[in-house]
C-alpha positions as CSV (number, residue, x, y, z in Angstrom):
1,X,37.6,-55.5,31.2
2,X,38.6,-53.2,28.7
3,X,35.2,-53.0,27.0
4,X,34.0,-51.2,30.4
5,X,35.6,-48.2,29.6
6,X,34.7,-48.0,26.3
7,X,30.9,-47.6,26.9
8,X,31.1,-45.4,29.5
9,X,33.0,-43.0,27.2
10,X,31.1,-43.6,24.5
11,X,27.7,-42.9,27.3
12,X,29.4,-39.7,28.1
13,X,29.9,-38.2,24.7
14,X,26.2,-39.4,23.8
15,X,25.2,-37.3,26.6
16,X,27.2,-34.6,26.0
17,X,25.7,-34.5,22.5
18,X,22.1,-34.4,23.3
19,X,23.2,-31.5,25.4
20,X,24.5,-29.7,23.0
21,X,21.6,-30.2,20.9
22,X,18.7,-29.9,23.3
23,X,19.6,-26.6,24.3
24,X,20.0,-24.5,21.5
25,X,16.5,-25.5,20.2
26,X,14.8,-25.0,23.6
27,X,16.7,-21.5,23.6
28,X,15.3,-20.5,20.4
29,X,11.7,-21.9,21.1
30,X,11.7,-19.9,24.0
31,X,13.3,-16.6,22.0
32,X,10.1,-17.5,19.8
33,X,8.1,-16.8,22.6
34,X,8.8,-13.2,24.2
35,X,6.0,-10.4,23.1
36,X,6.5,-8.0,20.3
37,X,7.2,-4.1,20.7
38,X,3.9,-2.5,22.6
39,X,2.3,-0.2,20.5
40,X,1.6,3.2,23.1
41,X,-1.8,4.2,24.3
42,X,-2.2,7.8,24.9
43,X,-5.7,10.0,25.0
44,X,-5.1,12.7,23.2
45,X,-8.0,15.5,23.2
46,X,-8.4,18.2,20.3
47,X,-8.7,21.6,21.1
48,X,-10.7,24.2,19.0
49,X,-9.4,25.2,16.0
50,X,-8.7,28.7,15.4
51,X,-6.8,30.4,11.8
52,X,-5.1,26.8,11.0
53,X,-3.8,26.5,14.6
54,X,-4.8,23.0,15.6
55,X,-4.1,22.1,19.7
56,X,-3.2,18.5,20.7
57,X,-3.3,17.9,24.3
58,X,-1.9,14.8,26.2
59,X,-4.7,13.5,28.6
60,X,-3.0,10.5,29.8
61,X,-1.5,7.2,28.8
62,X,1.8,6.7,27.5
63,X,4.5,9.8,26.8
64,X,6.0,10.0,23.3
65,X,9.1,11.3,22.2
66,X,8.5,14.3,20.4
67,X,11.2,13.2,17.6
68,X,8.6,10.6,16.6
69,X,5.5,12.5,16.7
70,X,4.0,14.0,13.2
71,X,0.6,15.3,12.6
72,X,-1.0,14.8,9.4
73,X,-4.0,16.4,7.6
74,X,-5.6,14.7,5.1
75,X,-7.8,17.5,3.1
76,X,-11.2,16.6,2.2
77,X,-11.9,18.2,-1.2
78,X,-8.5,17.3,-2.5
79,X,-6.6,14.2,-2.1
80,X,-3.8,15.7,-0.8
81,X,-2.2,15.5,2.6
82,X,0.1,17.8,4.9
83,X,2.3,17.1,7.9
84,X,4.4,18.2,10.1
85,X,6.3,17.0,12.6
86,X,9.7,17.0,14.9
87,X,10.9,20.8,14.8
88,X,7.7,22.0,12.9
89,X,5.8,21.5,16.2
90,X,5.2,24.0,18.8
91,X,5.5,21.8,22.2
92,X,3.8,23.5,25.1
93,X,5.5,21.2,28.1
94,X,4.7,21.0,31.8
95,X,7.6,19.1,33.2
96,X,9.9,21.6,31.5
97,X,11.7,18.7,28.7
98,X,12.3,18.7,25.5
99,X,12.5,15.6,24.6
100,X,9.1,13.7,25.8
101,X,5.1,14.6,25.0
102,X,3.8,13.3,28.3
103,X,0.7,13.9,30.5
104,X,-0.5,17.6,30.6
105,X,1.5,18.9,28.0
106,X,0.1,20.3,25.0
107,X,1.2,20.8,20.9
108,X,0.2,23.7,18.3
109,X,0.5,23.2,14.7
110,X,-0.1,25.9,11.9
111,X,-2.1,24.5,9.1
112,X,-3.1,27.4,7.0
113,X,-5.3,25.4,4.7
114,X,-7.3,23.4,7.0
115,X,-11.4,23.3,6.5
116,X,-14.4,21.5,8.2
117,X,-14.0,18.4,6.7
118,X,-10.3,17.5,7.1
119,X,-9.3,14.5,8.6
120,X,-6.3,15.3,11.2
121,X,-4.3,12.2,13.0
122,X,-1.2,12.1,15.5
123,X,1.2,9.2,14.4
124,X,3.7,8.0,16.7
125,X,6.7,5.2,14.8
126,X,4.5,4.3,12.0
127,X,1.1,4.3,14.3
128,X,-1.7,6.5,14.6
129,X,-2.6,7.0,17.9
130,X,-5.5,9.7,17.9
131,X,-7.6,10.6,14.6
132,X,-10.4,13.4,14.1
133,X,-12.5,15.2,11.5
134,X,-12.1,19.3,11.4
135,X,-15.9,20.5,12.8
């Protein structure tokens, strides 16, 4: 009779151990799972260029904080590149914010060297999200 309760205890803790085992590694299986960070989509349209003033308008897609926005020109005949970004940028905005690039709104940039030829992107975190050559 006193064997009885032995196994059942000892059934329990068995139990209790796979338990405690099973579900951390389903938890992190699971963690393994979930998407990365989504990279925005945003159509951005180039205005006409006119002195070095370059014209980025937003045409839909995702907003962007202006913090994170840069545009870079790579020059053609040299391989050198300028950019500008953050504070540098002149943001035209129709929902009256500061902070966010979103539909309808518009950015000017002064590049006094720029030349038919140049390539210009908009990067946003580390991604480039519109590129274009200078007409």
């Amino acid at each position: 009779m006193k064997d009885d309760a032995v196994s059942s205890v000892v059934s329990e803790m068995l139990l209790i151990t796979l338990v405690l085992i099973l579900i951390p590694s389903v938890t992190i299986t699971l963690m393994n799972q979930l998407p990365g960070e989504r990279v925005p989509t945003v159509n951005i349209k180039m205005g006409p260029i006119d002195e070095g003033m370059v014209t980025m308008y937003h045409k839909g897609g995702d907003y962007l904080l202006q913090n994170d926005l840069m545009i870079v020109v790579h020059h053609r005949n040299t391989m050198n590149s300028e950019s500008k970004g953050g504070i540098e940028l002149n943001f035209h905005s129709l929902s009256n914010s500061k902070t966010i690039f979103d539909l309808g709104d518009s950015v000017d940039c002064n590049f006094a060297s720029l030349q038919s030829g140049d390539q210009i992107q908009v990067i946003s975190t580390k991604t480039v999200i519109f590129s274009g050559i200078v007409p």
